[in-house]
PDB file of N, H, CA, C and O in Angstrom:
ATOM      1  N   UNK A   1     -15.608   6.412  -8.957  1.00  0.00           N
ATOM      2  CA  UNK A   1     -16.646   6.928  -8.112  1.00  0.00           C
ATOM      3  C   UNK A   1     -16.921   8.387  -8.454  1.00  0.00           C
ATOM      4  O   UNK A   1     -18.079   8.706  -8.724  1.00  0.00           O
ATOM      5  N   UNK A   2     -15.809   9.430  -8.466  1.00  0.00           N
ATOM      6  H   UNK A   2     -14.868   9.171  -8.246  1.00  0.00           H
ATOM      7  CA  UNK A   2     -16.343  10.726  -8.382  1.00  0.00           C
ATOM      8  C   UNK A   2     -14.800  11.321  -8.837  1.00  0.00           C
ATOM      9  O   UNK A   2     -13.866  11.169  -8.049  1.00  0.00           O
ATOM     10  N   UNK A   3     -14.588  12.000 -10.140  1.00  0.00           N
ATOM     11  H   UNK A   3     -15.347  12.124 -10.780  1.00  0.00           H
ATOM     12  CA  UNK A   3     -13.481  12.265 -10.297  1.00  0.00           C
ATOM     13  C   UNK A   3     -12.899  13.515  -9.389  1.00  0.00           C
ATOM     14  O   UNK A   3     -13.554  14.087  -8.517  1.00  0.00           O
ATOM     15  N   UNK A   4     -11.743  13.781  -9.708  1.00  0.00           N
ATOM     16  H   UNK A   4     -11.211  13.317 -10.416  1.00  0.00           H
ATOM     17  CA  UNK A   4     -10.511  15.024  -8.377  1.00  0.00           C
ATOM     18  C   UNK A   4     -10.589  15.738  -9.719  1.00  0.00           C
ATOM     19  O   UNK A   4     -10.483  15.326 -10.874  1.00  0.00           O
ATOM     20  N   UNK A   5     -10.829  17.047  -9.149  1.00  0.00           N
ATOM     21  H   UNK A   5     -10.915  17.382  -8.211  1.00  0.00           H
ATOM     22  CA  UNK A   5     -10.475  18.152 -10.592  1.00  0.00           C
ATOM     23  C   UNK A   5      -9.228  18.837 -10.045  1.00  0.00           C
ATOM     24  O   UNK A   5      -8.545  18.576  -9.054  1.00  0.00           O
ATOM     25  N   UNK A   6      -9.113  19.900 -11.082  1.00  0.00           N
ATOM     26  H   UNK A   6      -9.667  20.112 -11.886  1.00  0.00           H
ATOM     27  CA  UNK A   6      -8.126  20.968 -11.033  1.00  0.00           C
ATOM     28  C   UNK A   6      -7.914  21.333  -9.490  1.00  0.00           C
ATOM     29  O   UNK A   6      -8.989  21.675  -8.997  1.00  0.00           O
ATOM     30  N   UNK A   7      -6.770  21.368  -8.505  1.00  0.00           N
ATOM     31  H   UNK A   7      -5.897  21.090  -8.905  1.00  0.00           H
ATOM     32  CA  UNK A   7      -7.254  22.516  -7.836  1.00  0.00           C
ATOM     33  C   UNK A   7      -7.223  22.190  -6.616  1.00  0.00           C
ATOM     34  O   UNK A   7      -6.670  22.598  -5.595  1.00  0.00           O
ATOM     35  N   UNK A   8      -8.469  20.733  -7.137  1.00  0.00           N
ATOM     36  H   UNK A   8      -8.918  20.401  -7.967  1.00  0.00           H
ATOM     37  CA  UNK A   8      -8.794  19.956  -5.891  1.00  0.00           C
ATOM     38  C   UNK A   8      -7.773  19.521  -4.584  1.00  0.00           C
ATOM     39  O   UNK A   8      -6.803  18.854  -4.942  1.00  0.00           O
ATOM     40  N   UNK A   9      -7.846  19.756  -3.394  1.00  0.00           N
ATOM     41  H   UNK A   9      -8.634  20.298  -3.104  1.00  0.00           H
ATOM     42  CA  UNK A   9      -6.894  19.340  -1.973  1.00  0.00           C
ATOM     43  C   UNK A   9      -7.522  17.651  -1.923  1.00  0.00           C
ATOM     44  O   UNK A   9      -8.669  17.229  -1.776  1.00  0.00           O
ATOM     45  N   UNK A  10      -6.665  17.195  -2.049  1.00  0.00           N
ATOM     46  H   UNK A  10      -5.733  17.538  -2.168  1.00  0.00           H
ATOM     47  CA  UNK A  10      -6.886  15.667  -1.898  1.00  0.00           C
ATOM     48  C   UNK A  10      -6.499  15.092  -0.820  1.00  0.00           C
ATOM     49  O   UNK A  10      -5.703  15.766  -0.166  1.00  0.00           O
ATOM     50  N   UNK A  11      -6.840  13.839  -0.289  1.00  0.00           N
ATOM     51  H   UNK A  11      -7.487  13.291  -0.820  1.00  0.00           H
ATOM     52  CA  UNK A  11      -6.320  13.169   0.899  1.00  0.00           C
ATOM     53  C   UNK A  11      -6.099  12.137   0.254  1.00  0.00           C
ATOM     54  O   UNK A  11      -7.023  11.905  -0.526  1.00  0.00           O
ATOM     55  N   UNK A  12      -4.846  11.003   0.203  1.00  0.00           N
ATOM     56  H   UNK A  12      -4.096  11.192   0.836  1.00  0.00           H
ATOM     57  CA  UNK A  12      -4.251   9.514   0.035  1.00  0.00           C
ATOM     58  C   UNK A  12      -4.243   8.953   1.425  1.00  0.00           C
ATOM     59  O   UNK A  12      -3.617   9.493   2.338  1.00  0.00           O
ATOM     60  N   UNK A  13      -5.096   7.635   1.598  1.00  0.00           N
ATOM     61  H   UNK A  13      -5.605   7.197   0.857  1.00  0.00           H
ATOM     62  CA  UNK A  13      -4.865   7.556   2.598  1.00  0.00           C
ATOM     63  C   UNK A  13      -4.250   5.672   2.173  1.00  0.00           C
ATOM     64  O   UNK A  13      -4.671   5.167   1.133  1.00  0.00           O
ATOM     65  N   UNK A  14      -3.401   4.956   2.983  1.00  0.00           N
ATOM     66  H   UNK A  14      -3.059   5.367   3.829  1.00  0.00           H
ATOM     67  CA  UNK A  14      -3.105   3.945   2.500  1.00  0.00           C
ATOM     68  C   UNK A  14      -2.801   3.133   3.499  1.00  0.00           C
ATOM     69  O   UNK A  14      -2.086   3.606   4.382  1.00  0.00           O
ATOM     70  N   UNK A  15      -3.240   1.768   3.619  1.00  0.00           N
ATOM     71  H   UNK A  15      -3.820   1.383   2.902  1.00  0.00           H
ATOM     72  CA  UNK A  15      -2.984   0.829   4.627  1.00  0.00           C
ATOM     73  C   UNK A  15      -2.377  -0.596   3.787  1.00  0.00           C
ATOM     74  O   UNK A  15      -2.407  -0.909   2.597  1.00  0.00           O
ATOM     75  N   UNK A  16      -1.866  -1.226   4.917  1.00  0.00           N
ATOM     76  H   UNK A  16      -1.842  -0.971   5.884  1.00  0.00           H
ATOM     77  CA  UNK A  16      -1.317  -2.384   4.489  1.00  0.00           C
ATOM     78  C   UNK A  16      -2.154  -3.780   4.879  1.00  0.00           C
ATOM     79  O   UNK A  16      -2.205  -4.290   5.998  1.00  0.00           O
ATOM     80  N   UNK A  17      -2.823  -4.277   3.609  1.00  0.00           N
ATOM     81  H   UNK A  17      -2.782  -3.863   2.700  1.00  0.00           H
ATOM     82  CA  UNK A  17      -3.108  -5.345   4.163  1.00  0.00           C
ATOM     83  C   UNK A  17      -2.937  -6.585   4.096  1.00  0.00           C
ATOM     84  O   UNK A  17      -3.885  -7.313   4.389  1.00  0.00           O
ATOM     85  N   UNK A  18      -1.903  -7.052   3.763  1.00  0.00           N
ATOM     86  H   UNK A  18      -1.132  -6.460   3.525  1.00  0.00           H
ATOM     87  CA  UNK A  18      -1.488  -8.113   3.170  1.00  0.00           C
ATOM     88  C   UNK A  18       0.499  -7.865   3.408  1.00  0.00           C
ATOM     89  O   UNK A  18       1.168  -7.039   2.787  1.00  0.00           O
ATOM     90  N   UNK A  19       0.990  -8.777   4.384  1.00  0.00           N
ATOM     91  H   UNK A  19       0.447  -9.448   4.888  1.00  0.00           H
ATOM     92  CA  UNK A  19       2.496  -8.694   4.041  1.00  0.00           C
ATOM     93  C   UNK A  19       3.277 -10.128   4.334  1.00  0.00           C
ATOM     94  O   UNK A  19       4.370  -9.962   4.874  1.00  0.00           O
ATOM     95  N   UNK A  20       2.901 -11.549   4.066  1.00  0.00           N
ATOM     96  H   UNK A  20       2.012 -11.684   3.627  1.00  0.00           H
ATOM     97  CA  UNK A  20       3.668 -12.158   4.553  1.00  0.00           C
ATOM     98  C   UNK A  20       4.121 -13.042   3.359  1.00  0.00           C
ATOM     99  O   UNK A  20       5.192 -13.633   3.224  1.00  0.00           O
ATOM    100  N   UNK A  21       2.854 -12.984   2.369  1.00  0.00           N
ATOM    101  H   UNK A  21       1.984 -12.504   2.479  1.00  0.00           H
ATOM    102  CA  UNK A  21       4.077 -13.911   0.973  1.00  0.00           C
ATOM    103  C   UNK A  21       3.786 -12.512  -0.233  1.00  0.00           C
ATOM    104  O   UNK A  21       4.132 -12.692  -1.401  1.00  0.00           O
ATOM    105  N   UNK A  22       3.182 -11.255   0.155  1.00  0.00           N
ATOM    106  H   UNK A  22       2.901 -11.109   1.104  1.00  0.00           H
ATOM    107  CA  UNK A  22       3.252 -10.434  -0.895  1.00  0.00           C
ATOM    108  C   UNK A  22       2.803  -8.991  -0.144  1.00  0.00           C
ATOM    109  O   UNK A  22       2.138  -9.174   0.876  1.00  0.00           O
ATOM    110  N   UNK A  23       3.030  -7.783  -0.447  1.00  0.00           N
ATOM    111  H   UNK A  23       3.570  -7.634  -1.275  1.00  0.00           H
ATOM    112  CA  UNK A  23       2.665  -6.812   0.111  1.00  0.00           C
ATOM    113  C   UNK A  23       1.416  -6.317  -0.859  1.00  0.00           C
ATOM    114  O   UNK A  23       1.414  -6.160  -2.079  1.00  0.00           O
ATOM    115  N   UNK A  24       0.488  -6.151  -0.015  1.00  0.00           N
ATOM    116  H   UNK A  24       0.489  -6.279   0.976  1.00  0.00           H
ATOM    117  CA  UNK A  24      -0.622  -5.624  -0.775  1.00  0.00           C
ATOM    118  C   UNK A  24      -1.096  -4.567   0.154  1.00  0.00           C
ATOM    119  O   UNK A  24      -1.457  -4.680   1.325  1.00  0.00           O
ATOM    120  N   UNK A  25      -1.000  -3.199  -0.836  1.00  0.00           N
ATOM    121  H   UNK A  25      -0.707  -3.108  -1.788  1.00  0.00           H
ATOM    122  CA  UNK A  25      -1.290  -2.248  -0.203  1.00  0.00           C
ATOM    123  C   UNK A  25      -2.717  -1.380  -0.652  1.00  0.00           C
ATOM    124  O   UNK A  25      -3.076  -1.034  -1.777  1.00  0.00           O
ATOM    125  N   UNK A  26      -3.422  -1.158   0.767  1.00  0.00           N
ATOM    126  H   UNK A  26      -3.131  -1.439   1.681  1.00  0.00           H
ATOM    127  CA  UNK A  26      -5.213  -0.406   0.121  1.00  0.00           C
ATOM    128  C   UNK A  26      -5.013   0.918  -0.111  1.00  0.00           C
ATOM    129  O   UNK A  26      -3.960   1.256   0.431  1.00  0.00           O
ATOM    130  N   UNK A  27      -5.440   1.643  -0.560  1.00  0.00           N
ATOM    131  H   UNK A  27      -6.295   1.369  -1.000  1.00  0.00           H
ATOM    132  CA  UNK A  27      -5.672   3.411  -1.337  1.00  0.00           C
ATOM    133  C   UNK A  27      -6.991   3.517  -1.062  1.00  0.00           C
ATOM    134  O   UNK A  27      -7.926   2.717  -1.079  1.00  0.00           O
ATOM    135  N   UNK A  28      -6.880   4.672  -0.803  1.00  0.00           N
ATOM    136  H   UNK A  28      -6.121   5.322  -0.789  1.00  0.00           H
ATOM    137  CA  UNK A  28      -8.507   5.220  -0.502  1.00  0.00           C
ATOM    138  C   UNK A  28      -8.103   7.233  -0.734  1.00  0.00           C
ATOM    139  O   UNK A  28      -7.372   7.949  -0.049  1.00  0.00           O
ATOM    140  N   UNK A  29      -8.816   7.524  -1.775  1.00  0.00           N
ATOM    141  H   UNK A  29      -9.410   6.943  -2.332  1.00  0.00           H
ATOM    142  CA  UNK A  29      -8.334   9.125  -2.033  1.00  0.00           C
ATOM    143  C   UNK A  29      -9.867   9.904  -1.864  1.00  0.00           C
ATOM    144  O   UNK A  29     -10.926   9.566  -2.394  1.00  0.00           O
ATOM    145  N   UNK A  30      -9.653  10.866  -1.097  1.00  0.00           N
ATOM    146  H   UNK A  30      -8.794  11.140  -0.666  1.00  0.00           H
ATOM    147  CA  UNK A  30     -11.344  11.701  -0.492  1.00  0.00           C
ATOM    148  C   UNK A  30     -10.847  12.912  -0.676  1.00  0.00           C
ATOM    149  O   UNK A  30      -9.671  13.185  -0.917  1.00  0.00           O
ATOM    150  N   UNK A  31     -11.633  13.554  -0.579  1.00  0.00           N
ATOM    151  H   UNK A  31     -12.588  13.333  -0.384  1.00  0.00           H
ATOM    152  CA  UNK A  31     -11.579  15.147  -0.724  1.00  0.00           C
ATOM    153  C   UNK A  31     -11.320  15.558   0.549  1.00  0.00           C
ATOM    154  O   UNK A  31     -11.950  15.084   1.494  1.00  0.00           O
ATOM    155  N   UNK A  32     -10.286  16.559   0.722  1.00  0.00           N
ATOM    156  H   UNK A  32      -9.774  16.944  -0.046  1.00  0.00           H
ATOM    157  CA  UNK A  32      -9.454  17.146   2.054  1.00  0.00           C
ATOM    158  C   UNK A  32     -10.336  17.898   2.878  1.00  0.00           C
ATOM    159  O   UNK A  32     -10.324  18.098   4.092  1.00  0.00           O
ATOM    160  N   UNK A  33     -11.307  18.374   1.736  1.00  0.00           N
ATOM    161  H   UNK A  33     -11.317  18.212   0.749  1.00  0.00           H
ATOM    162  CA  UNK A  33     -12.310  19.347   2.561  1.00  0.00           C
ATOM    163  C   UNK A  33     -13.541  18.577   3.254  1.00  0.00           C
ATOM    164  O   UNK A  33     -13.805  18.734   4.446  1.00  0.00           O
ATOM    165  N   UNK A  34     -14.294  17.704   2.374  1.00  0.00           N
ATOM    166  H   UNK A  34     -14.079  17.576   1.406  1.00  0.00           H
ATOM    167  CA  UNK A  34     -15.209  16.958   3.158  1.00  0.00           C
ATOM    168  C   UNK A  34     -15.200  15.570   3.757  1.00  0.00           C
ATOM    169  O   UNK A  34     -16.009  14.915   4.413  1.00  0.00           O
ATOM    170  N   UNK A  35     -13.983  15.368   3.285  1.00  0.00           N
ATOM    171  H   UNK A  35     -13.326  15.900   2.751  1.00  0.00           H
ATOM    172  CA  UNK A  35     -13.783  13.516   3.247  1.00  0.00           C
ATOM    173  C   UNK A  35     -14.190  13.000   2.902  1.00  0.00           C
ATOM    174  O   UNK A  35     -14.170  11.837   3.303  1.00  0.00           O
ATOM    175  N   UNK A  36     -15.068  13.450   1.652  1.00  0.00           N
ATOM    176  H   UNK A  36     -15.084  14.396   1.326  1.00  0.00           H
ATOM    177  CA  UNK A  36     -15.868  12.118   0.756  1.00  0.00           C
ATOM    178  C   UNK A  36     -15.134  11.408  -0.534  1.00  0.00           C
ATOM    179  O   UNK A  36     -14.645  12.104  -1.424  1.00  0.00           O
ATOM    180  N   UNK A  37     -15.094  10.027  -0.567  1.00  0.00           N
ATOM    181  H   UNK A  37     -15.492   9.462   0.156  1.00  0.00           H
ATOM    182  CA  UNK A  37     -14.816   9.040  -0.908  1.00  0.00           C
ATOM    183  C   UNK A  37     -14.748   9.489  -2.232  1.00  0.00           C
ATOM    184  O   UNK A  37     -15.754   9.387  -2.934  1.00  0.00           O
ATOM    185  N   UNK A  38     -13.491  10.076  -2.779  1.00  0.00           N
ATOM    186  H   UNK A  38     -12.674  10.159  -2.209  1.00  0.00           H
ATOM    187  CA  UNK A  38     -13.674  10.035  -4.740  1.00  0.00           C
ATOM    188  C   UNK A  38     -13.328   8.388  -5.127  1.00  0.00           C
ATOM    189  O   UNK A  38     -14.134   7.783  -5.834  1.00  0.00           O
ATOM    190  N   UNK A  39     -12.177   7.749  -4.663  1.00  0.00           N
ATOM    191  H   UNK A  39     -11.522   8.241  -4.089  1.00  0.00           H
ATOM    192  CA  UNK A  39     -11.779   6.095  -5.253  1.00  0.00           C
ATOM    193  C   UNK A  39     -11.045   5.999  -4.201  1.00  0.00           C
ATOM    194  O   UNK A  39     -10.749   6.720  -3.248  1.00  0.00           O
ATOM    195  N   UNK A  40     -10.649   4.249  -4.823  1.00  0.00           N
ATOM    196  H   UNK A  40     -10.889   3.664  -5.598  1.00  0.00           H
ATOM    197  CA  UNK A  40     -10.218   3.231  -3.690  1.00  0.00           C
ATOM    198  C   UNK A  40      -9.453   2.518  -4.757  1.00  0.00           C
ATOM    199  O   UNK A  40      -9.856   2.668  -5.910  1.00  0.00           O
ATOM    200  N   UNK A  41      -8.310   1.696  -4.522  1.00  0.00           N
ATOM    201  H   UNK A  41      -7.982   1.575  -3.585  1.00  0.00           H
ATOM    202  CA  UNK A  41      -7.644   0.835  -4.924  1.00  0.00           C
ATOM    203  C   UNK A  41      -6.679   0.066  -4.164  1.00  0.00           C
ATOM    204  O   UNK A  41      -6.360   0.219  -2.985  1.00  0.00           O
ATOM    205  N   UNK A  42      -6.181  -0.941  -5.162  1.00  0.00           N
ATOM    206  H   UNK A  42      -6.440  -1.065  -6.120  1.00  0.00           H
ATOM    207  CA  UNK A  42      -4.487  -1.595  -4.508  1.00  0.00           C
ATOM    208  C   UNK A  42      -3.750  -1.485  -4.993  1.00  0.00           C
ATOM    209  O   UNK A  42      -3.628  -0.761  -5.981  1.00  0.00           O
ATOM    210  N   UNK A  43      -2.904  -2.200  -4.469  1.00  0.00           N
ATOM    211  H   UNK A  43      -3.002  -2.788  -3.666  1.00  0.00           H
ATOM    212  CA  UNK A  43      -1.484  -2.336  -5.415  1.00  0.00           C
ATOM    213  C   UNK A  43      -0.912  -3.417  -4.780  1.00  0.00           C
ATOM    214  O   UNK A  43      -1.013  -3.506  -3.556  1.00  0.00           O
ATOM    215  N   UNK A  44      -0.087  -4.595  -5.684  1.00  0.00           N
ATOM    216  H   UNK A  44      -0.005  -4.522  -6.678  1.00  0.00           H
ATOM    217  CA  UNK A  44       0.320  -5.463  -5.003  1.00  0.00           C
ATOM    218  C   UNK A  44       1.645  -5.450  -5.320  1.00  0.00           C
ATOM    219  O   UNK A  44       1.935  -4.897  -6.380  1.00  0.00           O
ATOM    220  N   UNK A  45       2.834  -6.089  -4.432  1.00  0.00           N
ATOM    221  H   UNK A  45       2.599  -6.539  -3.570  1.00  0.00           H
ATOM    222  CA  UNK A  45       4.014  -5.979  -5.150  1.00  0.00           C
ATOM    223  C   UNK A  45       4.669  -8.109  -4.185  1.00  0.00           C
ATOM    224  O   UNK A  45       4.255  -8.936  -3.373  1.00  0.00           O
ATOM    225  N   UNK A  46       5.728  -7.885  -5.023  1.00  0.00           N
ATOM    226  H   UNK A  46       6.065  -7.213  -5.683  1.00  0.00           H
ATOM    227  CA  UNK A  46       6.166  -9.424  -4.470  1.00  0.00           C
ATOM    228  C   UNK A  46       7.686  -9.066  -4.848  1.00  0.00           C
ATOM    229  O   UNK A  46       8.234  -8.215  -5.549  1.00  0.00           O
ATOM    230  N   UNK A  47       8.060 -10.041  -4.109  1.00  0.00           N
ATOM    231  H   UNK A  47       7.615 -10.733  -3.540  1.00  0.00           H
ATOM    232  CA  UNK A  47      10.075  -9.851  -3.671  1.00  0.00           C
ATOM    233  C   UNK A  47      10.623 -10.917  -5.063  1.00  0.00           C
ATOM    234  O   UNK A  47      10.223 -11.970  -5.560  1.00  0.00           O
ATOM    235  N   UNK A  48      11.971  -9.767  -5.366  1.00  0.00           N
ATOM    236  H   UNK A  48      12.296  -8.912  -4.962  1.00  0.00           H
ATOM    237  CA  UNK A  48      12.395 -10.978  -6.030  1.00  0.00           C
ATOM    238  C   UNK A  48      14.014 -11.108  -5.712  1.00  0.00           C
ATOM    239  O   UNK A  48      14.638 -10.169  -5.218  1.00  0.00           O
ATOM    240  N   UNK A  49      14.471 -12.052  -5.964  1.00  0.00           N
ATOM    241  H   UNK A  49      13.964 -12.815  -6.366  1.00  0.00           H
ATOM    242  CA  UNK A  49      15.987 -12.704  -5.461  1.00  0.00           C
ATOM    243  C   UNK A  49      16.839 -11.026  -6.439  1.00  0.00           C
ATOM    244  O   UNK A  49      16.573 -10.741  -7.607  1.00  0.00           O
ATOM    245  N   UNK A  50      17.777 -10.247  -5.569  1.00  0.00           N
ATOM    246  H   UNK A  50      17.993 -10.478  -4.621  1.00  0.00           H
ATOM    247  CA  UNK A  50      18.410  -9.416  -6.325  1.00  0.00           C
ATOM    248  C   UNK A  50      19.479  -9.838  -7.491  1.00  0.00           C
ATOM    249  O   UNK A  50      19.765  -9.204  -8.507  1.00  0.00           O
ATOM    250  N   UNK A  51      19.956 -11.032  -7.063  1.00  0.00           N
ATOM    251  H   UNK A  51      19.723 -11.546  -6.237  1.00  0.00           H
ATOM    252  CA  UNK A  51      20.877 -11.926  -8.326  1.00  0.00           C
ATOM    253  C   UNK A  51      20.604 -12.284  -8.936  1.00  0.00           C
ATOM    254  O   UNK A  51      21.206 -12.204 -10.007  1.00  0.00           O
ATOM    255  N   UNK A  52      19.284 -13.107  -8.790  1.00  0.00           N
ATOM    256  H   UNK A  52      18.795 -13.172  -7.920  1.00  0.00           H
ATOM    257  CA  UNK A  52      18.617 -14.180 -10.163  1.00  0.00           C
ATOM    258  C   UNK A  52      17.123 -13.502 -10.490  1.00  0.00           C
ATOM    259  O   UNK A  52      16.450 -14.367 -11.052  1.00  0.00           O
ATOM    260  N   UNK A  53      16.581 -12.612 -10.380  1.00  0.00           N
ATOM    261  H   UNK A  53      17.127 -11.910  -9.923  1.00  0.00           H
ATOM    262  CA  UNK A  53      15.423 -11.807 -10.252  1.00  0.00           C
ATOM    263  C   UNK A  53      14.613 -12.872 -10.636  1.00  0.00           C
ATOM    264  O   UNK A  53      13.799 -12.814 -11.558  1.00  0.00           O
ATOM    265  N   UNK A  54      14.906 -14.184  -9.692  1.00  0.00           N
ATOM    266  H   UNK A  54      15.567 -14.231  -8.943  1.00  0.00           H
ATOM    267  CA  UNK A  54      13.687 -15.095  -9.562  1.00  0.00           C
ATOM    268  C   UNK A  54      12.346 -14.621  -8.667  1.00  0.00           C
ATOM    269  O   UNK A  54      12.302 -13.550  -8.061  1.00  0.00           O
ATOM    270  N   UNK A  55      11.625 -15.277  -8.683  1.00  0.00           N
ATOM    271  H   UNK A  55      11.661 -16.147  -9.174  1.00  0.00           H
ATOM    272  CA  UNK A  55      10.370 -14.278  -7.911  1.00  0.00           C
ATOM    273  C   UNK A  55      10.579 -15.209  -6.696  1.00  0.00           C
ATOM    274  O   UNK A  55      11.215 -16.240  -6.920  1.00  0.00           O
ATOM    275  N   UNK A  56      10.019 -14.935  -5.125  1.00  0.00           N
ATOM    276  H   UNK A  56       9.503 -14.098  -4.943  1.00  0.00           H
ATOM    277  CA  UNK A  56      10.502 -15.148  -3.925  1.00  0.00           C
ATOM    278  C   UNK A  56       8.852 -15.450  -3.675  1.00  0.00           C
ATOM    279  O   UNK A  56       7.941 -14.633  -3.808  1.00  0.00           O
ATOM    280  N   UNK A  57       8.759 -16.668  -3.331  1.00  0.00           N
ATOM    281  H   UNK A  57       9.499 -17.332  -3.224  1.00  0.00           H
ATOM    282  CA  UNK A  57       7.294 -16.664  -2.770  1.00  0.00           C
ATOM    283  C   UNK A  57       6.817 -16.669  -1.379  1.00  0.00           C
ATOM    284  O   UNK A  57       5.775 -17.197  -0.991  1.00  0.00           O
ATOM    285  N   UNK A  58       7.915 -15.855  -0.468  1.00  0.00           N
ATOM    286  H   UNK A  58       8.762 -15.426  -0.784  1.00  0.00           H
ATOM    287  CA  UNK A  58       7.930 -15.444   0.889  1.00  0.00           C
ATOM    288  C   UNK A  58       8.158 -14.166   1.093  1.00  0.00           C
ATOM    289  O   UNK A  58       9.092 -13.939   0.324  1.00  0.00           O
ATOM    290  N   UNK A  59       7.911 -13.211   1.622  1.00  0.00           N
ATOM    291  H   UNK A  59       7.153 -13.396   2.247  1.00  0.00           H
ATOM    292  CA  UNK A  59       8.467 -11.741   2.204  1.00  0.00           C
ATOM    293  C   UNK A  59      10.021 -12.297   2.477  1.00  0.00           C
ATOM    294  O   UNK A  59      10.301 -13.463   2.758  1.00  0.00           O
ATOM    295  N   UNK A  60      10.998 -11.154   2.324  1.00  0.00           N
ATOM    296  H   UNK A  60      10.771 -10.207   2.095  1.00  0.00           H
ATOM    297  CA  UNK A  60      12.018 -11.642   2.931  1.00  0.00           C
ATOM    298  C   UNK A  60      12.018 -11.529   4.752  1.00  0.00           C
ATOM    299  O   UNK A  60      11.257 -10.707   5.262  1.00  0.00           O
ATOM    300  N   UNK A  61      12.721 -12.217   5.461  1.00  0.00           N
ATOM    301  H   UNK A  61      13.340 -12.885   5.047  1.00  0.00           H
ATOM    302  CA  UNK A  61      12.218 -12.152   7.024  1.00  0.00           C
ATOM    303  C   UNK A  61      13.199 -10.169   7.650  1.00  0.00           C
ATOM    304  O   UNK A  61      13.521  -9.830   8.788  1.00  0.00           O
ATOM    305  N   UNK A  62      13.292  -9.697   6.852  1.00  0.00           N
ATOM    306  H   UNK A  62      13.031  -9.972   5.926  1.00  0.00           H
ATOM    307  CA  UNK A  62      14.136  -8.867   7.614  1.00  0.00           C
ATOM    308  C   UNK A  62      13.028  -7.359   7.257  1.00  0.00           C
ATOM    309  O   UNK A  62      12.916  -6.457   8.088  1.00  0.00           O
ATOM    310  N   UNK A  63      12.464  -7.343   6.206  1.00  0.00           N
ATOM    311  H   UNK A  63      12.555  -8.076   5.532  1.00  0.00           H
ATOM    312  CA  UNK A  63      10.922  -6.920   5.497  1.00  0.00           C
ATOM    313  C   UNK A  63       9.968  -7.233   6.704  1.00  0.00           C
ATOM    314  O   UNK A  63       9.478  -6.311   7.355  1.00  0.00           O
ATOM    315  N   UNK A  64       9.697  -8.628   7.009  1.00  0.00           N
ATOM    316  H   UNK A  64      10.095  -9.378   6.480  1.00  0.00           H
ATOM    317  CA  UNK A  64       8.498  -8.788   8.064  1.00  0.00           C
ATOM    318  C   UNK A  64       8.914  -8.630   9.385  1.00  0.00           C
ATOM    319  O   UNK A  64       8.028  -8.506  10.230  1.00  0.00           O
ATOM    320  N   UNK A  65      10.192  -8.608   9.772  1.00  0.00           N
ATOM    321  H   UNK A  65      10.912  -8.710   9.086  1.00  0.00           H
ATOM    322  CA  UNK A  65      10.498  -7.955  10.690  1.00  0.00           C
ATOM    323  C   UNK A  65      10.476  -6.816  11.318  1.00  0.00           C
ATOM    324  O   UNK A  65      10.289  -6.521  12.499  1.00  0.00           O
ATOM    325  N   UNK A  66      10.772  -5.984  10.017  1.00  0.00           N
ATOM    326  H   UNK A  66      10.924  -6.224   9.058  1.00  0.00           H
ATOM    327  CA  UNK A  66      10.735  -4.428  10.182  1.00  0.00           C
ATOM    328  C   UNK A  66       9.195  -3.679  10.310  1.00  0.00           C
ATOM    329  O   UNK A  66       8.898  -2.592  10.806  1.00  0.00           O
ATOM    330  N   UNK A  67       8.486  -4.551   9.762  1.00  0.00           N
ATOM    331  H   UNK A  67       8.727  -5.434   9.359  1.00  0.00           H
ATOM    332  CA  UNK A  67       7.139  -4.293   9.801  1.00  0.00           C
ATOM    333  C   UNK A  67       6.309  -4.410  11.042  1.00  0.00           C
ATOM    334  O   UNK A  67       5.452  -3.581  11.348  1.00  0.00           O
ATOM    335  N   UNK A  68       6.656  -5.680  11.877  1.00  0.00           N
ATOM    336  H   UNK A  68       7.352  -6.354  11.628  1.00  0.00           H
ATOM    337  CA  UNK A  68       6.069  -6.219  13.054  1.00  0.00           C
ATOM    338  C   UNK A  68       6.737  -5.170  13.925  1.00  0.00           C
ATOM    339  O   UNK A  68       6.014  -4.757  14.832  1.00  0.00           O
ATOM    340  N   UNK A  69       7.959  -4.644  13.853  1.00  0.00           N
ATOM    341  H   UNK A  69       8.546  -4.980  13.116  1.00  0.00           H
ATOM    342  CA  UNK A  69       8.229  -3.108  14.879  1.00  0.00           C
ATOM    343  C   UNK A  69       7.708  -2.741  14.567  1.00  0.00           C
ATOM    344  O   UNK A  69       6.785  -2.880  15.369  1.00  0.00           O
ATOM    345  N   UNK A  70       7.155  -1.830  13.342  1.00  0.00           N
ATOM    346  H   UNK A  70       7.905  -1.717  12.690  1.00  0.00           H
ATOM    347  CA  UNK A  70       6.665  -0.799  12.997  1.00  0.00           C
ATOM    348  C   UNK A  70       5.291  -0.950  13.753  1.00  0.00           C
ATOM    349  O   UNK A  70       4.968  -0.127  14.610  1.00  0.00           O
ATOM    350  N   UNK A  71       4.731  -1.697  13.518  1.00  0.00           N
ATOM    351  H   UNK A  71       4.993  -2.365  12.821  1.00  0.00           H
ATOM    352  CA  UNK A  71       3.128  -2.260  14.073  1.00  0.00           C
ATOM    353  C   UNK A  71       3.255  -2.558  15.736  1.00  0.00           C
ATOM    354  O   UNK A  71       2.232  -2.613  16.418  1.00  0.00           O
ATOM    355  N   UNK A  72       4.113  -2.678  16.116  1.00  0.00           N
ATOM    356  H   UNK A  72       4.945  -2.633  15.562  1.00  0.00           H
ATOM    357  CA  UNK A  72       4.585  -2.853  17.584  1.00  0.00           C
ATOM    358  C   UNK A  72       4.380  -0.945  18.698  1.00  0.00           C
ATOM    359  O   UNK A  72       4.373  -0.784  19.919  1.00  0.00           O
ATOM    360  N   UNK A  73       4.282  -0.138  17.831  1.00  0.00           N
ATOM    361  H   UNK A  73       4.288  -0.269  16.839  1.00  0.00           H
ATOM    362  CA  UNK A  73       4.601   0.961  18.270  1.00  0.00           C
ATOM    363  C   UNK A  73       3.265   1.018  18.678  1.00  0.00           C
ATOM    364  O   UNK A  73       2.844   2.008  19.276  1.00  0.00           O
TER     365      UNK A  73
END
């Protein structure tokens, strides 16, 4: 959209929208001073077994747990 130069005060702002078979998280970066929209992105991530670094096609429940407090507040 609009590149960040030198200098520039930036804002990251990031939400979660996606957490129950993968965490997918939104980015949105604006300028500190006016709040206009330079970019936007994601990022996705997924669980994997710590022993067999098989890939997990569920959140683990102690992950979506901690989250549903967090969102509880």
């Amino acid at each position: 959209m609009r590149p960040a130069t030198y200098g520039q005060q930036i804002e990251v702002r990031a939400q979660l929208l996606e957490y129950e078979n993968r965490l997918k998280i939104g980015y949105e970066i604006v300028d500190a001073a006016s709040g206009g929209r330079l970019t936007k992105g994601y990022t996705i991530q997924v669980a994997i077994h710590a022993a067999t670094q098989e890939l997990q096609f569920v959140s683990p429940p102690v992950m979506i747990e901690k989250l549903e407090r967090a969102w509880a507040r």
